[in-house]
C-alpha positions in Angstrom: 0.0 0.0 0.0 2.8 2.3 0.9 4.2 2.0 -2.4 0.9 2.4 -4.4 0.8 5.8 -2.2 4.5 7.4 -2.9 3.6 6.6 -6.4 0.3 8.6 -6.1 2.2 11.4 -4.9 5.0 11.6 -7.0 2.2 12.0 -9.9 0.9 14.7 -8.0 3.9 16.2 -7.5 4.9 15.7 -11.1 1.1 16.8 -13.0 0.1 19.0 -10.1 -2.5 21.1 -11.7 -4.0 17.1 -12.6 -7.0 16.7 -9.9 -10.4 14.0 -10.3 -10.8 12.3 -13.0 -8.1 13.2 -15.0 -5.5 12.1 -12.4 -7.6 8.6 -12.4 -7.3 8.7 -16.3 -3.5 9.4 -16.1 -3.0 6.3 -13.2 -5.3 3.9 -15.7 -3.2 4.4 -18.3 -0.1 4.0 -16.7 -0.9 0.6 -15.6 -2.0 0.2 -19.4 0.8 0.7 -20.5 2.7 -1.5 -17.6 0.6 -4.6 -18.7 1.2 -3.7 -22.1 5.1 -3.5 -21.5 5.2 -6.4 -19.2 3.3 -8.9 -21.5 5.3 -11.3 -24.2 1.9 -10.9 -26.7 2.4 -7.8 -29.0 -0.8 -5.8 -27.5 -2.0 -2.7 -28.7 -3.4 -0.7 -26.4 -7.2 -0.9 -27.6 -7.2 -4.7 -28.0 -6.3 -4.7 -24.7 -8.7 -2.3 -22.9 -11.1 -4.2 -25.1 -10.2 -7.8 -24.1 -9.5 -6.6 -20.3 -13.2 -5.0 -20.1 -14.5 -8.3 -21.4 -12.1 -10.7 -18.9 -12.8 -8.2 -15.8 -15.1 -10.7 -14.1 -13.6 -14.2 -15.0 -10.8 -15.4 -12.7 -8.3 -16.4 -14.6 -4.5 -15.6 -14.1 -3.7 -12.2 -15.0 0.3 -12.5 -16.3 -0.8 -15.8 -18.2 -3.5 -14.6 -19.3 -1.3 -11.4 -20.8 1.3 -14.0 -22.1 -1.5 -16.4 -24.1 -4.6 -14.5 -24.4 -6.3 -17.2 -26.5 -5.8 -20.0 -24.7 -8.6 -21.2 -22.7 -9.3 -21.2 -19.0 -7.9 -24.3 -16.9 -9.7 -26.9 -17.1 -11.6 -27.0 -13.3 -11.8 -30.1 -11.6 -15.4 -31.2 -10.5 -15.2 -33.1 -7.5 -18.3 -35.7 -6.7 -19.9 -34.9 -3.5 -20.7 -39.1 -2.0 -23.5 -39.7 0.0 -24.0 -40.3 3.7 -24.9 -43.2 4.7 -27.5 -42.8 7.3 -29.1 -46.0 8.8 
């Protein structure tokens, strides 16, 4: 958290006339353009505000899902719930 807040601070103090929703802008597309840097798949940025809107609520790994975005999910194993045996 403390890191997250000298970073919010050094923006203020470097775009200090940047208040609301355009220091919220400024912060989202810094951490656009991390993922985008960070990731092994050539993204450009709209295919990737795109495809993150659309993957938002699934729960899948976010670095592998960066790396290969068009794999599938991992398979999920369904356990069998047995039966108690009352009597």
């Amino acid at each position: 958290m403390s890191a997250f807040c000298s970073m919010f601070s050094q923006l203020l103090k470097l775009f200090p006339r940047t208040e609301g929703p355009g220091l919220t802008a400024l912060i989202a597309m810094l951490l656009l353009k991390y993922l985008q840097l960070k990731a092994r798949f050539a993204w450009s940025c709209s295919n990737l505000v795109a495809l993150l809107r659309m993957n938002l609520f699934t729960h899948r790994d976010l670095w592998a899902w960066l790396d290969r975005p068009f794999e599938g999910p991992p398979a999920v194993l369904v356990t069998v719930q047995e039966e108690l045996a009352l009597a």
